[in-house]
Backbone as CSV, one residue per row, in Angstrom:
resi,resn,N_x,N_y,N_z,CA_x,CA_y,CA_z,C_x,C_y,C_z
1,UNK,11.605,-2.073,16.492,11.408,-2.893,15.293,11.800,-2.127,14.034
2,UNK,12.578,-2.793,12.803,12.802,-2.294,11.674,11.332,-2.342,10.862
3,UNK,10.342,-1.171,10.690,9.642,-0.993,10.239,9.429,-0.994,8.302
4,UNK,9.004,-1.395,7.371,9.234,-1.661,5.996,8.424,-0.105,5.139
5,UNK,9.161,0.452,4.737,8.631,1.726,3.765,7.086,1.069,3.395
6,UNK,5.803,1.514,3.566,5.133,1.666,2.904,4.964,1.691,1.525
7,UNK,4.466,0.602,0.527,4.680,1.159,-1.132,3.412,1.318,-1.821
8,UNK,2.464,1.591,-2.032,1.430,1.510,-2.443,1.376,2.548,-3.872
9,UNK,0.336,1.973,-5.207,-0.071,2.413,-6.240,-0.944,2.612,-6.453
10,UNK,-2.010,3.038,-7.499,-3.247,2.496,-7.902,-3.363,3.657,-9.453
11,UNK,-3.938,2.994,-10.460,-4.006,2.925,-11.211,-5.386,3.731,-11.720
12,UNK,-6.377,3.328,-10.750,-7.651,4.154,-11.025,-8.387,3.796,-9.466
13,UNK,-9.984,4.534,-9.612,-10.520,4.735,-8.597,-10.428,3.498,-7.254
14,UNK,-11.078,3.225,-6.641,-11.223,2.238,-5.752,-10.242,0.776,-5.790
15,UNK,-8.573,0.899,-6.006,-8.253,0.720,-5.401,-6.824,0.930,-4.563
16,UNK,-6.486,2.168,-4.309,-5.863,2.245,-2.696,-6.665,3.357,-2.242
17,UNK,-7.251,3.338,-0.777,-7.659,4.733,0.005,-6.332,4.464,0.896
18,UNK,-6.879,5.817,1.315,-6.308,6.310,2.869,-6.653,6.978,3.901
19,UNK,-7.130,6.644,5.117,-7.790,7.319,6.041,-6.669,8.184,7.303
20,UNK,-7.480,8.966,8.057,-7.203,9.808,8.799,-8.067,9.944,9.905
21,UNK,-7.686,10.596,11.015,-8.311,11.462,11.999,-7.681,12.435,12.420
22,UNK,-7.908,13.930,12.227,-7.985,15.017,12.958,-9.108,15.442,13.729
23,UNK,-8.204,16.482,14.962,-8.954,16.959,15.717,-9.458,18.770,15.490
24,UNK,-11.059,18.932,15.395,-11.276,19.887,15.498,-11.789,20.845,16.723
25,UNK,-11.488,22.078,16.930,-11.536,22.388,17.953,-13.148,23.130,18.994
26,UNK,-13.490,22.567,19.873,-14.378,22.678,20.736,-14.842,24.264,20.780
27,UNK,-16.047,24.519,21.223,-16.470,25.849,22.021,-14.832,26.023,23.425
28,UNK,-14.559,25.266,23.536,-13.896,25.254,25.131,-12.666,25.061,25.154
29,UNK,-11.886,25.096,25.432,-10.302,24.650,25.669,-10.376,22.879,25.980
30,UNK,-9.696,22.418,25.651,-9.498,20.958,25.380,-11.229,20.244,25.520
31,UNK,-11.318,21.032,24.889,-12.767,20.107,23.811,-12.467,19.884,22.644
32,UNK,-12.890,18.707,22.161,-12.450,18.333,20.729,-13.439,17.591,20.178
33,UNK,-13.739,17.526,18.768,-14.719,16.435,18.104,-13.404,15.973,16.721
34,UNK,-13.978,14.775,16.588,-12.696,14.066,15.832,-13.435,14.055,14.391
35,UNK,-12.619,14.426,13.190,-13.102,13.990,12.080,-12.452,13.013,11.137
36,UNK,-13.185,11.779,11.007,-12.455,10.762,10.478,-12.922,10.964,8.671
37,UNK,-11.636,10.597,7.644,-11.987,11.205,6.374,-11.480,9.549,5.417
38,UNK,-12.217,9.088,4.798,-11.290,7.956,3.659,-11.561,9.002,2.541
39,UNK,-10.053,8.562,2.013,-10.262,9.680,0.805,-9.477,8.063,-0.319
40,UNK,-9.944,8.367,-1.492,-8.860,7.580,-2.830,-8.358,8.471,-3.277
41,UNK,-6.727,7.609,-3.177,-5.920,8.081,-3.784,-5.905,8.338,-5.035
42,UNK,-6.085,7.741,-6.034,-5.751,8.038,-7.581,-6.854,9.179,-7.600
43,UNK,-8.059,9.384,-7.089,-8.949,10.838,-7.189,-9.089,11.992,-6.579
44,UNK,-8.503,11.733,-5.268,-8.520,12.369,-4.206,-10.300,12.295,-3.589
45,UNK,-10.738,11.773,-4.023,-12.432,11.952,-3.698,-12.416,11.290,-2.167
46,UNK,-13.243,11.915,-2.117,-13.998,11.534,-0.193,-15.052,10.871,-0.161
47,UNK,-14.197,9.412,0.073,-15.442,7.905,0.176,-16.370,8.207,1.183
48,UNK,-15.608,8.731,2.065,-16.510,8.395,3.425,-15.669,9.487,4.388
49,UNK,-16.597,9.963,5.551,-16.150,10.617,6.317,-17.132,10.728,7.460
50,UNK,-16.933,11.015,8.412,-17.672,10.774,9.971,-17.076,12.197,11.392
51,UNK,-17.838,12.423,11.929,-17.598,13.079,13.311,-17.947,12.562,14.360
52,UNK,-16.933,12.321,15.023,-17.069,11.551,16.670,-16.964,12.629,17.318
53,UNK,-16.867,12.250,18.738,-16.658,12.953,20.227,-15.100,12.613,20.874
54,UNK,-15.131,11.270,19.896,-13.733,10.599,20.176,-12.889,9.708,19.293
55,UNK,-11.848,9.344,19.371,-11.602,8.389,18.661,-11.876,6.875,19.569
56,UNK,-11.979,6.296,18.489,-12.443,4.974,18.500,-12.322,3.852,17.651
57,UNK,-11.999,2.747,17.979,-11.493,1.550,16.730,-13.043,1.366,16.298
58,UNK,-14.331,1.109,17.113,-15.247,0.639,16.388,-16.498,1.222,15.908
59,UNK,-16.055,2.832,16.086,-16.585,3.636,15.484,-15.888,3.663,13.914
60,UNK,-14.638,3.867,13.839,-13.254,3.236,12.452,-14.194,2.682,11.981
61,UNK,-14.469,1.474,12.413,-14.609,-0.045,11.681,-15.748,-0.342,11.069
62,UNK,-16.967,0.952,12.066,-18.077,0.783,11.118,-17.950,2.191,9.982
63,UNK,-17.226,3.135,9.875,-17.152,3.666,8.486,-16.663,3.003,7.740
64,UNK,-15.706,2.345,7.843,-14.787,1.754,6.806,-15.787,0.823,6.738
65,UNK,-16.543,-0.059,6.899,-17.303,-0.773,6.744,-18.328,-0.183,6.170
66,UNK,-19.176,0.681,6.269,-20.190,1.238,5.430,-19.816,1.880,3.882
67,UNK,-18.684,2.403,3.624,-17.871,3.015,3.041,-17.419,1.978,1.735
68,UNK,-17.211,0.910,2.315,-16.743,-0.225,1.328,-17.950,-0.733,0.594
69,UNK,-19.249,-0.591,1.349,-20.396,-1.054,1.477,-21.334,-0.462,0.368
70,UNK,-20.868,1.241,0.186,-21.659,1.644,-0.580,-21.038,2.271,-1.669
71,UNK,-19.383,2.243,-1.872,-18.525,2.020,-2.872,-18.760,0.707,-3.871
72,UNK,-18.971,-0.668,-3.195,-19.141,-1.888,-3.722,-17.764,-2.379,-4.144
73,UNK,-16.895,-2.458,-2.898,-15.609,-2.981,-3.070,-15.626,-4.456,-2.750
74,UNK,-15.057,-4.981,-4.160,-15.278,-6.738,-3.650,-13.831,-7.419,-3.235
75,UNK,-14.026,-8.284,-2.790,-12.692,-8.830,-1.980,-11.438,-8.725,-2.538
76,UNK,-10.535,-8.181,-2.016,-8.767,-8.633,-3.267,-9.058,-7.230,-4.080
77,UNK,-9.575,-6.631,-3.986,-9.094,-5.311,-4.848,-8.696,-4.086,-4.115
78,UNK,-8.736,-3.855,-2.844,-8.531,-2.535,-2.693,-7.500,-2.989,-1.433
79,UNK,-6.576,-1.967,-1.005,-5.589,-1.162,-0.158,-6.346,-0.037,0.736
80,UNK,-6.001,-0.177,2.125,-6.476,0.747,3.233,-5.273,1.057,3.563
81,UNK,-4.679,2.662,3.385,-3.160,3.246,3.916,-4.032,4.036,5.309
82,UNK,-3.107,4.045,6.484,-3.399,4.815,7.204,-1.931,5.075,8.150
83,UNK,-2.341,6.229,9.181,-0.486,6.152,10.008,-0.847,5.062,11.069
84,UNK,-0.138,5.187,12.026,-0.360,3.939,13.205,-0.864,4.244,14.070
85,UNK,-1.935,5.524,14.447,-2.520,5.552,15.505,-3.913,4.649,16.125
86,UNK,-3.850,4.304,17.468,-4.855,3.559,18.113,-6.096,2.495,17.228
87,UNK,-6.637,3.953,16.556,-7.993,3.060,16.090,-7.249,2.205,14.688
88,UNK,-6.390,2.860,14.251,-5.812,2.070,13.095,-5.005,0.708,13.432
89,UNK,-4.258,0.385,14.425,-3.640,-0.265,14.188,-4.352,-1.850,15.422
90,UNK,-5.769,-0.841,15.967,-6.545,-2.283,17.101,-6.324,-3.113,16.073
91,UNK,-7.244,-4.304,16.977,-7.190,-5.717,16.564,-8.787,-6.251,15.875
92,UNK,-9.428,-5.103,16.680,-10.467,-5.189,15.679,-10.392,-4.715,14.254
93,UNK,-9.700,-3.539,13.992,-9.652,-2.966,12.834,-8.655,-3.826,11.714
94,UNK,-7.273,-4.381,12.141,-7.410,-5.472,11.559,-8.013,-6.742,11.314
95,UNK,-8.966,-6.792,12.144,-10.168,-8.639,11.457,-10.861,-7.982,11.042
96,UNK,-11.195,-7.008,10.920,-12.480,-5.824,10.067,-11.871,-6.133,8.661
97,UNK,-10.751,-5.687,8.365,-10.114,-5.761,7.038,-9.693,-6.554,6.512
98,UNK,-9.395,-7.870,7.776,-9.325,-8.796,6.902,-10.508,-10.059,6.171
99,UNK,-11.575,-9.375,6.703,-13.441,-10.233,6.900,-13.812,-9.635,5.716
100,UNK,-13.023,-8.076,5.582,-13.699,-7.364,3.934,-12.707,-8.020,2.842
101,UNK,-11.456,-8.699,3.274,-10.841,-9.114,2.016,-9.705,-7.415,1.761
102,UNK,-9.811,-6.733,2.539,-8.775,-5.143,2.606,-7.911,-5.262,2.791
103,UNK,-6.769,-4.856,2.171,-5.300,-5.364,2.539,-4.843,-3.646,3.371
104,UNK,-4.403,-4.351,4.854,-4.422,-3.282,5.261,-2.055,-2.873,5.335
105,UNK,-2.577,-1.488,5.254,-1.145,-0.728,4.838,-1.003,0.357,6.172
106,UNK,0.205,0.372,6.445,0.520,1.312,7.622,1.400,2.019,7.340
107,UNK,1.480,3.452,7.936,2.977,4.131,7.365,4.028,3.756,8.749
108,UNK,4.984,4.559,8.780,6.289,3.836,9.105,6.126,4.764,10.519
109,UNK,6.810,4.617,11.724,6.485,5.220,13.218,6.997,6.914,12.784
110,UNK,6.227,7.662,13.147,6.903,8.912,13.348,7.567,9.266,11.924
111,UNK,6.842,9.397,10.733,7.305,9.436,9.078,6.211,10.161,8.852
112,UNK,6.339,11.510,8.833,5.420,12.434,8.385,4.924,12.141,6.652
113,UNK,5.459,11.873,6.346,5.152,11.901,4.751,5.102,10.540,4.429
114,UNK,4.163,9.766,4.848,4.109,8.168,4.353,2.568,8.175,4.336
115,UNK,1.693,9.523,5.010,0.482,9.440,4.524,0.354,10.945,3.493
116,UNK,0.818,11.000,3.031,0.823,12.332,2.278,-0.928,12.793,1.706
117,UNK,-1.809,12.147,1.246,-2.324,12.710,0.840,-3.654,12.442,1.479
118,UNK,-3.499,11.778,2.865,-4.903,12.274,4.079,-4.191,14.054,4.413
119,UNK,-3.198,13.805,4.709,-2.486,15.346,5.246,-2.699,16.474,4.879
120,UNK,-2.695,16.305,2.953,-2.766,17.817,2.267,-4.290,18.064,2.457
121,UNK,-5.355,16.789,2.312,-6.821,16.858,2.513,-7.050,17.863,3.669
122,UNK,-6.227,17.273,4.889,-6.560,18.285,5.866,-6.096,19.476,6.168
123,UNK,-5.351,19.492,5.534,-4.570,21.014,5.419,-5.696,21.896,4.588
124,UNK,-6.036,21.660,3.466,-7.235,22.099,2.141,-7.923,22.481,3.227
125,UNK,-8.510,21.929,3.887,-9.648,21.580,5.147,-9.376,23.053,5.890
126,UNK,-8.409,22.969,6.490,-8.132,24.305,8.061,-7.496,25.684,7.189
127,UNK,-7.293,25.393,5.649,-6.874,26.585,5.525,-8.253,27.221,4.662
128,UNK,-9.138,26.144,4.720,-10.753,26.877,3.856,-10.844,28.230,4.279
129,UNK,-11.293,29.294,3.443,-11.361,30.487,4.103,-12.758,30.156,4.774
130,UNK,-13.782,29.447,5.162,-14.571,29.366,5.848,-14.722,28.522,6.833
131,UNK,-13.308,27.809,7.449,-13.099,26.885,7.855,-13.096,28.044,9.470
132,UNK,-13.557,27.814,10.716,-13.563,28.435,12.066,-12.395,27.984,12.350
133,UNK,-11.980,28.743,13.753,-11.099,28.506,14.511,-11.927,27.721,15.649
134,UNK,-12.855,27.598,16.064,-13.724,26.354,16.579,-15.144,26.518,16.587
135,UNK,-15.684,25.276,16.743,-16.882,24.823,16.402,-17.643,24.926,17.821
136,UNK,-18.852,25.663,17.360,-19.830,25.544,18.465,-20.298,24.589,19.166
137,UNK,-20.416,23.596,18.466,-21.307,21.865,18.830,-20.431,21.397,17.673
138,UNK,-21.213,19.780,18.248,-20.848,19.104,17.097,-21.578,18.835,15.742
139,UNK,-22.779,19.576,15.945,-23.866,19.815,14.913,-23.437,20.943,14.166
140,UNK,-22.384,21.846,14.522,-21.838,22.849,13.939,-20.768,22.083,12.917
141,UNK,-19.907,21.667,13.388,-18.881,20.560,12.458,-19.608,20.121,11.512
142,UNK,-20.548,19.168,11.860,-21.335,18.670,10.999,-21.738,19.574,9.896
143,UNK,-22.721,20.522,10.365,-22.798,21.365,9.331,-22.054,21.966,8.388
144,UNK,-20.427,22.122,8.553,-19.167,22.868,7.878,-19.101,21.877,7.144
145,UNK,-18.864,20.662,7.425,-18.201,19.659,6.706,-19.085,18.853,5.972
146,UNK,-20.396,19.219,5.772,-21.680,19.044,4.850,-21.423,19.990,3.526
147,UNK,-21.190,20.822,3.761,-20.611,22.026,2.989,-19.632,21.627,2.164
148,UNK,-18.198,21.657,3.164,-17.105,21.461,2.896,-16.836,20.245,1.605
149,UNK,-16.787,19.098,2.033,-16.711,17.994,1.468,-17.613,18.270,0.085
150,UNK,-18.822,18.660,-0.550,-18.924,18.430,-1.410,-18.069,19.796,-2.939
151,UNK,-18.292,20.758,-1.681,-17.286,21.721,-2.643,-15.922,20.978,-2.649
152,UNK,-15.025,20.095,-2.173,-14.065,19.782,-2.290,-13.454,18.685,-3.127
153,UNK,-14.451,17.657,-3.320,-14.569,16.906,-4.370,-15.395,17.588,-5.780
154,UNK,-16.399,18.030,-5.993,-16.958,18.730,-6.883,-16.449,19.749,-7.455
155,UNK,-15.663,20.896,-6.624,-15.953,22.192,-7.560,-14.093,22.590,-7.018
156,UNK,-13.446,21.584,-6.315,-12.139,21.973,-6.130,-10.951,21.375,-7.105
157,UNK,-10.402,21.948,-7.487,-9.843,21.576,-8.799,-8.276,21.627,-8.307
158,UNK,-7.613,20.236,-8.025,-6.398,19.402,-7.775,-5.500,20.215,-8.577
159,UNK,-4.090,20.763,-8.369,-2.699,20.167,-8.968,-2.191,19.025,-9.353
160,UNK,-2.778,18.320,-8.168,-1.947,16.806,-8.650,-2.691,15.561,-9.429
161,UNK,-4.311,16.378,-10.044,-4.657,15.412,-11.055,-4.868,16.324,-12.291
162,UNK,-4.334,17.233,-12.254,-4.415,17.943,-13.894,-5.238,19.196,-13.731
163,UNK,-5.666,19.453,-12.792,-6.621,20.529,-12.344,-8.392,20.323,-12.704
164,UNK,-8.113,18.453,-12.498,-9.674,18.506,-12.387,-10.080,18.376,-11.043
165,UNK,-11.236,18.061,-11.275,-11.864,17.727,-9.602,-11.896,16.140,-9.334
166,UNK,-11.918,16.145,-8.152,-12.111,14.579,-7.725,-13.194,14.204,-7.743
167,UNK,-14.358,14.756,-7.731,-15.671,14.005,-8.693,-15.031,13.481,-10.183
168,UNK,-14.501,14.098,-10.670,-14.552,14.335,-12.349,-13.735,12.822,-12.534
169,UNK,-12.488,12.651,-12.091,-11.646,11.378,-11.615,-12.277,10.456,-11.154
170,UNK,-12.771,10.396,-10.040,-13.147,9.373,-9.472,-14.291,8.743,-10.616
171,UNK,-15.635,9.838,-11.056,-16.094,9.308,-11.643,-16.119,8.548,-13.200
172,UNK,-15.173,8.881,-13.431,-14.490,8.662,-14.883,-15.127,10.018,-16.041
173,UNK,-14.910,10.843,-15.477,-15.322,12.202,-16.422,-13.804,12.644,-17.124
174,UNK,-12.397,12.688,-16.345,-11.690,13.156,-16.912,-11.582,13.294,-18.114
175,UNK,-11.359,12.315,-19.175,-11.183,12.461,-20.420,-12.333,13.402,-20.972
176,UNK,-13.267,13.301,-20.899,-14.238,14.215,-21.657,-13.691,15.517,-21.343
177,UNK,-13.485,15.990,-19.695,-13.077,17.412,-19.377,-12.366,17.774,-20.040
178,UNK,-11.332,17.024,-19.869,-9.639,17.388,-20.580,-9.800,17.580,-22.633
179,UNK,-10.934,16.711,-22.874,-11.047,17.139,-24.537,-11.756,18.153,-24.767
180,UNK,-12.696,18.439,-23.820,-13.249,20.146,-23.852,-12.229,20.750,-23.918
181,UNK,-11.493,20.846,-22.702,-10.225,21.659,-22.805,-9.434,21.727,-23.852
182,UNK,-9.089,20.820,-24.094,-8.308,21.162,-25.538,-8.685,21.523,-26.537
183,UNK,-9.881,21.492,-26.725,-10.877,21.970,-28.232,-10.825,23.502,-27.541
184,UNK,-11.449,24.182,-26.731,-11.163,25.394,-26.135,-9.401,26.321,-26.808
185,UNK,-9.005,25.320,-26.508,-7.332,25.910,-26.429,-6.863,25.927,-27.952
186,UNK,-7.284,25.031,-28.556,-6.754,24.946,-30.086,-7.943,25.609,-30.720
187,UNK,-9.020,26.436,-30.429,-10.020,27.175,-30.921,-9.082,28.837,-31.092
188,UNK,-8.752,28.851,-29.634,-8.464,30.016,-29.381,-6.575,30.240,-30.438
189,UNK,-5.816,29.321,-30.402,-4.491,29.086,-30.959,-4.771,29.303,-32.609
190,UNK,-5.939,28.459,-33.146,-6.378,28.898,-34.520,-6.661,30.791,-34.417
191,UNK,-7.199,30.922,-33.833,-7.846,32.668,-33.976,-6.297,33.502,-33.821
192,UNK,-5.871,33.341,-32.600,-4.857,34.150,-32.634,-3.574,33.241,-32.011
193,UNK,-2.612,32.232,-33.075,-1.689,32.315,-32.590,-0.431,32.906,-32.395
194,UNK,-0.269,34.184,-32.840,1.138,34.888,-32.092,0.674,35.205,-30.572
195,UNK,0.160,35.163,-29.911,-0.341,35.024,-28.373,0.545,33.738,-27.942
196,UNK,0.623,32.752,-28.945,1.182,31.597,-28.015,2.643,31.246,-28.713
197,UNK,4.025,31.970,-27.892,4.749,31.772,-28.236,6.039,31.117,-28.674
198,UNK,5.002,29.754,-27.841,5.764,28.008,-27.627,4.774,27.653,-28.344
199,UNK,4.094,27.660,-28.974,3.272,27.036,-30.112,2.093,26.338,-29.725
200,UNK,1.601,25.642,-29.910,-0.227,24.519,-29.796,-0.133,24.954,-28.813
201,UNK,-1.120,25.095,-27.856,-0.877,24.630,-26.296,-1.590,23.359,-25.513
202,UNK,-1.265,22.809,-25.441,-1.774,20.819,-25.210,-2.059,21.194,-23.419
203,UNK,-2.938,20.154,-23.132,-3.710,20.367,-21.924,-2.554,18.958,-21.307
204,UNK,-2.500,19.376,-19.603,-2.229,18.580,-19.094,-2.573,17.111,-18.943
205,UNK,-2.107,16.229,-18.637,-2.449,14.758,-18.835,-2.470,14.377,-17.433
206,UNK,-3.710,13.180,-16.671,-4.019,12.601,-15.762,-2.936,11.735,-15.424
207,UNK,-2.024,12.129,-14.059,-1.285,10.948,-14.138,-1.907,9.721,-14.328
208,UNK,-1.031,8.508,-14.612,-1.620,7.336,-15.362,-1.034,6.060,-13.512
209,UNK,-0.475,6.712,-13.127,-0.502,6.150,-11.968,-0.138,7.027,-10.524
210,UNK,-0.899,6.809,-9.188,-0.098,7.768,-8.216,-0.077,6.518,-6.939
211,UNK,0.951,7.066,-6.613,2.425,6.387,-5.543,2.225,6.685,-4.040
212,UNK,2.403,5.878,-2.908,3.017,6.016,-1.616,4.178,5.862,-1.851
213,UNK,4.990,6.500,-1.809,6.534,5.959,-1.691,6.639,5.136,-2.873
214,UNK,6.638,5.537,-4.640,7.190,5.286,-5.225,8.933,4.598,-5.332
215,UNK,8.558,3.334,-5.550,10.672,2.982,-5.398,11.203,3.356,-6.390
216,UNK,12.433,3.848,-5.991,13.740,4.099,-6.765,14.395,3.522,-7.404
217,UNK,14.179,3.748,-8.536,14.790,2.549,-10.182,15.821,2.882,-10.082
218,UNK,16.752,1.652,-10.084,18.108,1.197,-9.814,18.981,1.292,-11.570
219,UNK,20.180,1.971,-11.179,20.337,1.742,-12.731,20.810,1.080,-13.271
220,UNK,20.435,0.998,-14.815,20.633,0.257,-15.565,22.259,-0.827,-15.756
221,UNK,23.126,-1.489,-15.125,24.401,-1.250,-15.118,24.875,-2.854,-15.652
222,UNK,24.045,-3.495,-16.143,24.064,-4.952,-17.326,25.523,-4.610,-18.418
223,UNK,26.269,-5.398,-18.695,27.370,-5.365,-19.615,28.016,-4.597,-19.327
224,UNK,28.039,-3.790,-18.190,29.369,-3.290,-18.097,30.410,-3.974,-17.552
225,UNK,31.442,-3.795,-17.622,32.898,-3.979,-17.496,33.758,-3.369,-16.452
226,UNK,34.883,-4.371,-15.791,35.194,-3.293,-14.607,36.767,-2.938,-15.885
227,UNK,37.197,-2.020,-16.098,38.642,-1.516,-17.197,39.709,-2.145,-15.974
């Protein structure tokens, strides 16, 4: 089948996520406990997240369902991106999304980069310097990722939203952060500016929108003429 690029936007918090499952690794050789993560895109924040024994569509269906539940997502506003594996693409998990009013989004077969930003989450994740090479139990996982997750939204500070945190975004703190920051920076530019030798120094800006597969603006080519 000719599969359709994925396009998804969002503008501010709750509405596009994107979920995932990775596998973390057992006391044992092919032991595994699965960690399922919804993260939003425009914050990177972590709606919801869960540890199985396995994957499963209706284990899926009740996070994403609790998740929406205690976000307070009402019908027609939000986007679910995920890739096409099993629990994502059952048949329960689509009437799940479509009973919440979720418009559900898939990336394209075998297109590494159509979920880009469940991926870097889990990458952040296995390269934690406190992240194991495997987990004792699954009460051990649990425990890391009790940890994990709130230092990662709270106290981990993004590239790709200005170097705040995804608490700070999600919750609508940015602007205040970012005007601390700049009162900071033009404090210090008044005291001593030959230190700054490009002049003011202005704080980064929140992108104002972030993209799955942003499309490619076609150019402009109205009134021209063939000579």
């Amino acid at each position: 089948p000719d599969y359709d690029k994925p396009e998804l936007v969002a503008s501010g918090p709750n509405q596009a996520w994107s979920w995932d499952i990775t596998k973390l690794l057992g006391p044992q050789k092919w032991t595994y406990y699965y960690l399922y993560v919804i993260m939003d895109l425009f914050s990177r924040y972590v709606v919801g997240w869960m540890i199985a024994d396995r994957e499963n569509a209706s284990l899926a269906g009740r996070l994403i369902e609790e998740t929406c539940e205690r976000h307070s997502i009402a019908p027609g506003v939000l986007a679910l991106h995920s890739d096409r594996g099993s629990p994502m693409t059952a048949k329960c998990t689509a009437q799940l999304l479509a009973d919440l009013g979720v418009t559900r989004s898939l990336s394209r077969p075998q297109v590494s980069d159509d979920n880009p930003y469940s991926e870097a989450g889990f990458k952040t994740l296995k390269y934690h310097p406190g992240f194991p090479k495997r987990f004792a139990g699954q009460e051990h996982a649990m425990s890391f990722c009790r940890t994990f997750f709130p230092w990662y939204c709270d106290e981990h500070r993004h590239g790709g939203i200005a170097m705040l945190t995804p608490s700070d975004v999600f919750h609508g703190r940015s602007e205040q952060v970012l005007a601390q920051r700049q009162a900071a920076l033009d404090d210090a530019y008044a005291a001593h500016p030959e230190r700054f030798v490009r002049g003011r120094p202005v704080v980064s800006r929140l992108p104002a929108e972030v993209w799955i597969n942003k499309p490619v603006e076609e150019p402009d080519v109205a009134g021209s003429a063939v000579q």
